[in-house]
N, C-alpha and C positions, 0 to 999 in steps of 0.2 A: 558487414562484419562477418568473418570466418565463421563456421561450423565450430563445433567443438573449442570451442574457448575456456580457456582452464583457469583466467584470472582475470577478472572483469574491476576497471577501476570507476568512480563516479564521471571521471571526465570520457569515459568511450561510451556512454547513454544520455541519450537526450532525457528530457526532464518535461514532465507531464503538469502543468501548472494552473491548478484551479481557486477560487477565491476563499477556499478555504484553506490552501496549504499549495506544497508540493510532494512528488513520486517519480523513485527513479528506480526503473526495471532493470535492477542487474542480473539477469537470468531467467530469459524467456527463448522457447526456442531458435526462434531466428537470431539470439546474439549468441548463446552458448550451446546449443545442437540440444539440451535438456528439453525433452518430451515428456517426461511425468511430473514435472513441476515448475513452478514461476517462484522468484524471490527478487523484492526489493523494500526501497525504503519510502519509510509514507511521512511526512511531517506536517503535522496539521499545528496551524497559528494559533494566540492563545484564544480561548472563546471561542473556537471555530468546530467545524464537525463535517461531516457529511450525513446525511440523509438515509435513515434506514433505507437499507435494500436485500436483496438475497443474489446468491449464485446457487443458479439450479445444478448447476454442472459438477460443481468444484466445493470440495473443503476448503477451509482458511485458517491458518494459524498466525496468531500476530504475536512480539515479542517486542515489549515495553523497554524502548533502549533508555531513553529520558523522558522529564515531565511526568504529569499525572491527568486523569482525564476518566469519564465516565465510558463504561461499555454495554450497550445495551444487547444481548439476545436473547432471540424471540419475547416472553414478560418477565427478561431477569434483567435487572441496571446495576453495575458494580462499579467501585472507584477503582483503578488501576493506577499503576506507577512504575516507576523503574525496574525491573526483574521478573514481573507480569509473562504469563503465557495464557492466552487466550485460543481454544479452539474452540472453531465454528462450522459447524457440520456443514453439508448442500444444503439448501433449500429452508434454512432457519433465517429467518430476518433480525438482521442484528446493523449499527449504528455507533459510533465512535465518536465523541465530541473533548475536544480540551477544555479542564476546567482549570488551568493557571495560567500564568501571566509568561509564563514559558513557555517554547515551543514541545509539541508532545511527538516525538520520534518512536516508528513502530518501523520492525523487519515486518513485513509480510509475505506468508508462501499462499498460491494457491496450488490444490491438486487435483487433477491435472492444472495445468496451466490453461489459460483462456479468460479469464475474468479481465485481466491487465489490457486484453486488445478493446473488449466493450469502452473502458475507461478514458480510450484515444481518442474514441467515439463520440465523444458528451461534446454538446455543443458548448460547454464555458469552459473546453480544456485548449491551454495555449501550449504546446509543444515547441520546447527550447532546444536548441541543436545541441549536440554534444559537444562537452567544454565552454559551453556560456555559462552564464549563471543566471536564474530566475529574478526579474523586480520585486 
């Protein structure tokens, strides 16, 4: 994909799919030339979460598009929902889980970018080609 890409759709990124949800990186350097940050979209299934962790590197802001679901960072746990802004410094360990029966949709940025390439990385992540759709 081109350098400098100025309008990114869901079907020109592949789809990051793990058994709690899926993730699709619309704006990490190598699709849109953007060096000082990463955004895309996270949808975790209902009852699902992922596993506290930290990014030593990167801040993280999430932005609650649908659904409701708990947020935990460092020893603080909040119920989040639709219009939610969450930021999460570097190196705070913080964790994500859906608490409805709905899927829980989040924008996420990090800054710099680099977190999103780890997440490629996981061994229970299935990488969907662009323009499929995840099972």
């Amino acid at each position: 994909m081109a350098k400098d890409k100025r309008f990114v759709s869901p079907d020109d990124v592949e789809s990051l799919q793990f058994d709690w949800g899926v993730l699709k990186w619309m704006s990490t350097p190598d699709k849109t030339g953007s060096s000082r940050m990463s955004c895309g979209e996270v949808r975790l299934e209902p009852g699902k979460g992922h596993e506290r962790h930290t990014h030593t590197e990167s801040d993280e802001m999430l932005y609650v598009v649908h659904g409701k679901g708990e947020q935990e960072i460092d020893d603080e746990t909040r119920e989040i929902s639709a219009g939610d802004m969450i930021y999460i410094p570097r190196g705070i360990p913080h964790g994500t889980v859906n608490t409805s029966w709905k899927p829980l949709t989040l924008i996420a940025v990090y800054t710099p970018p680099g977190p999103e390439e780890q997440l490629r990385d996981l061994p229970d992540c299935e990488i969907i080609p662009p323009g499929k759709f995840p099972e």
